[in-house]
Each structure stands twice: as structure tokens, then as C-alpha cells.
C-alpha positions in Angstrom: 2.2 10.1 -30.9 5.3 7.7 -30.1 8.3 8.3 -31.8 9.5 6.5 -35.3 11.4 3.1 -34.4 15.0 2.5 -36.5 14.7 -1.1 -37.5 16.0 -3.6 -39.9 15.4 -7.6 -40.4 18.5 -9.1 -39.8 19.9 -13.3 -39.4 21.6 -13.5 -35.8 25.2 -15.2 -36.0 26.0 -18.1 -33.8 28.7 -18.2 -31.0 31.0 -20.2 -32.7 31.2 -18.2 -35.9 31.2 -15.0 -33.6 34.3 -15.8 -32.0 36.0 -16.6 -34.9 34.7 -13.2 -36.6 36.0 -11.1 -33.2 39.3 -12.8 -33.5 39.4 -12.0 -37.4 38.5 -8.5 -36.2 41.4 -8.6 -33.7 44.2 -9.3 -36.2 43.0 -6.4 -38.1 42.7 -4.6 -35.5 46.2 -4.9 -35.1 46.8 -3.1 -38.3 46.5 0.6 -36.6 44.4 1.5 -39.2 41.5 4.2 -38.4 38.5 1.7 -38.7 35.2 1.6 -36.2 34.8 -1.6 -35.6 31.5 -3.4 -35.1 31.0 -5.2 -31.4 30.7 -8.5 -31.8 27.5 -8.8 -30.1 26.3 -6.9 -32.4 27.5 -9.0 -35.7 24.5 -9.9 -38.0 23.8 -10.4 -41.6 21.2 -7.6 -42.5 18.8 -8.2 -44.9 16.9 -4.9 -45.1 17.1 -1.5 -43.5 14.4 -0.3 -43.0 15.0 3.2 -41.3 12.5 5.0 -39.3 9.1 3.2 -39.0 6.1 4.9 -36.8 5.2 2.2 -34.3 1.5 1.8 -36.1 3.5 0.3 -39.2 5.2 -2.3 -37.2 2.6 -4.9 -36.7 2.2 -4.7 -40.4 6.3 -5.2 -40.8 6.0 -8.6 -38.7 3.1 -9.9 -41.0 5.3 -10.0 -43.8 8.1 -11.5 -42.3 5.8 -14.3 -40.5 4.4 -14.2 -44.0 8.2 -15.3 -45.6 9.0 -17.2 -43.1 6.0 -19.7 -43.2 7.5 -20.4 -46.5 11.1 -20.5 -46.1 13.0 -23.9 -44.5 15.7 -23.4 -41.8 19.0 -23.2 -43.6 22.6 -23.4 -42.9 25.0 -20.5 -44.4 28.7 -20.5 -44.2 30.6 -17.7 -43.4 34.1 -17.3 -45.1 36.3 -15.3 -46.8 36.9 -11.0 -45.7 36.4 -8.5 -48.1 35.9 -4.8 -48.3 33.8 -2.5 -50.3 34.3 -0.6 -52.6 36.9 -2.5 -53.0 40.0 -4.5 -51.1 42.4 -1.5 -52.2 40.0 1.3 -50.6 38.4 -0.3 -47.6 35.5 1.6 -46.8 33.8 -1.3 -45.0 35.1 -4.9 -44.1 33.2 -7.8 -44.0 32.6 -11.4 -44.1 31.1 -13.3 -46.9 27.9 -15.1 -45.9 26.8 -17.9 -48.7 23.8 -20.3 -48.4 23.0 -23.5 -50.6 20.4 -22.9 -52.2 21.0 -19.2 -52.3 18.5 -18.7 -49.2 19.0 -15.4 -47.6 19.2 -13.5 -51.4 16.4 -15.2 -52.0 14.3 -14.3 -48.4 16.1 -10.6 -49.2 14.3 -10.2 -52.7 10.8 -11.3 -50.8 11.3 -8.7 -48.2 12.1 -5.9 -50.1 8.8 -6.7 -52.9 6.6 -7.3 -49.8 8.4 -4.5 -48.0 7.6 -2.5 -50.9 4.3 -2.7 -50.8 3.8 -1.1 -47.2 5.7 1.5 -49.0 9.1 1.1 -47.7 12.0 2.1 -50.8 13.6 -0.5 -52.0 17.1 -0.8 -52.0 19.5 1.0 -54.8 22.1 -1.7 -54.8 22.1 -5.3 -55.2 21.8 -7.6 -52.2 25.4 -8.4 -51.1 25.1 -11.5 -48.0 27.9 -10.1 -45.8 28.3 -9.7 -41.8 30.0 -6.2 -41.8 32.6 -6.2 -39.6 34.0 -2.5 -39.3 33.9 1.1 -41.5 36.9 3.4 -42.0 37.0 6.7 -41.1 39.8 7.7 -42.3 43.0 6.7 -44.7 45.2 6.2 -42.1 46.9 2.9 -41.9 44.8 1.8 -45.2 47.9 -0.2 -46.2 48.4 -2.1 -43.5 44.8 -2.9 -43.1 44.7 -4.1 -47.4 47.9 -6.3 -46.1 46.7 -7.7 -43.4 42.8 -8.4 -45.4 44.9 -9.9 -48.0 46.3 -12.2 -45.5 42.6 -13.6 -44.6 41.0 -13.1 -47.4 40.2 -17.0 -47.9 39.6 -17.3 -43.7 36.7 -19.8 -42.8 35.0 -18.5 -40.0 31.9 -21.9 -39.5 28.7 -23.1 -40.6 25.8 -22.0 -38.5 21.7 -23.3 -38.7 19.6 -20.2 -39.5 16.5 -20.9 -37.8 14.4 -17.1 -37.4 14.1 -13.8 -39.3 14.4 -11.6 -36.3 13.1 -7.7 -36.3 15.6 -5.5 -34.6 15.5 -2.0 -33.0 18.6 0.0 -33.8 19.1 2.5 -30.6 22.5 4.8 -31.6 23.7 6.5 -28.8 27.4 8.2 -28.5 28.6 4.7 -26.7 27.5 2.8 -30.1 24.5 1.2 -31.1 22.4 -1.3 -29.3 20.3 -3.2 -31.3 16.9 -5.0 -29.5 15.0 -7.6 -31.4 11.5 -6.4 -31.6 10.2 -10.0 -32.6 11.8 -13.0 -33.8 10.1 -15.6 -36.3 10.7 -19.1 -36.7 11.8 -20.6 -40.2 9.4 -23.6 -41.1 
């Protein structure tokens, strides 16, 4: 029996947003503080985790999301402003804001996870948030600098990008970092 596959639906970011995002992460960078920070190849707005699947489940997985996105129109997001959670004073995890008009990704996110459900996947605990996360901490070391330097682009634009495909990816973790494969990619109508 082939082992489980780590996957999650995700929303690609464009090369224009990207470099803007890796030179955000850059400046930040330059903070000192103890954060991992997230290749930029590998910067994407996830929409749901979905852990461990056996490979039999999969073909199932990509029914629903050619099943959502036969109903969902290509859409443009914006991506601006950094933030952190829990919050900006105790950075656990930086990011970029993501925001759609209409609110289209929240909206595909709350299809996926009550389709999702019923293939018996858990929903999530916590709210959909539309963020690209761009590093974690791992420690408290240089916090401050890091809060001073967020502070300093917390109102950064970073582009509009067309969303065009909900795209299944394959999360491989290794020691060197995660590599993340898209196991099929599905066309907005």
C-alpha cells in the first residue's frame, strides 16, 4: 500500500507580487531576528491543509475542487499590507494580507472545507484568514527589531495578480525545507 500524500489546495502567487514579497522578506530579514523564512518559490495563499491523504482518496479530493471551480470565475486578489499572528507585538508568523473583491478565496475556502468535509477530512478550528505567510519565529531573539521593522511596512503594497486555478499540491519536508509539487491544477471558469 503507497504511502499517505501531505497536501493542501493552495492559489499560486504571480512573479511580480513574488518579487516584491522576497524583497519585503529581505528588509526583515535584515532585522536579525530568529525567524524561518519561507522561499519565495514556495509563497502561496493556502486555502486548506489537508494533511496526510492515502493516495485512493485523492482522485476524490480533485472532484471537489474541479467541482468548485466549475463554479467560481477567475478573480484578481491584491496583496498588501504585513502582519503577524498572534499578534504584531509577538510575531509568531508574518505574512501578507491577500483580499479579493468579491471576497472570492473566503468564499472558495468555506466550499472546500464543507465539501472537504464530507470525504471526511476535519475542518478547520479557526477562521479562514487570506494571507501568504511569509516566515515563523523560532525564537524571541531580535523580536523588537523585527515589530519595528513590520511596523515600518505594515501598509506595503506588494501588486494585483489574476487567479486563474485551484492547484493541489504535494508538501515533501525534508531537512533542506519543503518542496511542494502540484498534484493537479484546475482552471477557474
Amino acid at each position: 500500500m503507497p504511502d499517505p500524500v501531505r497536501c493542501f489546495v493552495a492559489l499560486r502567487i504571480e512573479p511580480g507580487p513574488l518579487e516584491a514579497l522576497s524583497r519585503a522578506q529581505e528588509r526583515l530579514r535584515r532585522s536579525g531576528a530568529d525567524v524561518k523564512w519561507v522561499e519565495t518559490r514556495n509563497l502561496h495563499l493556502t486555502l486548506k491543509f489537508l494533511g496526510n491523504v492515502e493516495p485512493e482518496r485523492l482522485p476524490a479530493v480533485e472532484g471537489v475542487l474541479h467541482s468548485i471551480a466549475a463554479g467560481t470565475p477567475r478573480m484578481t486578489g491584491r496583496i498588501h499590507g504585513l502582519g503577524a499572528f498572534p499578534n504584531a507585538r509577538a510575531p509568531r508568523v508574518i505574512w501578507a494580507g491577500m483580499s479579493f473583491q468579491p471576497d472570492a478565496a473566503s468564499t472558495v475556502a468555506a466550499r472546500l472545507e464543507s465539501e472537504l468535509a464530507l470525504l471526511g477530512f476535519a475542518p478547520e478550528d479557526r477562521p479562514f484568514a487570506s494571507h501568504v505567510t511569509l516566515g515563523r519565529t523560532r525564537s524571541a531573539r531580535g523580536r523588537a527589531s523585527l515589530v519595528e521593522e513590520l511596523g515600518k511596512l505594515v501598509d506595503s503594497d506588494f501588486g494585483s495578480q489574476s487567479v486563474t486555478r485551484l492547484i493541489l499540491f504535494q508538501s515533501l519536508l525534508s531537512s533542506a525545507g519543503p518542496t511542494y509539487t502540484p498534484l493537479a491544477e484546475i482552471d477557474f471558469v
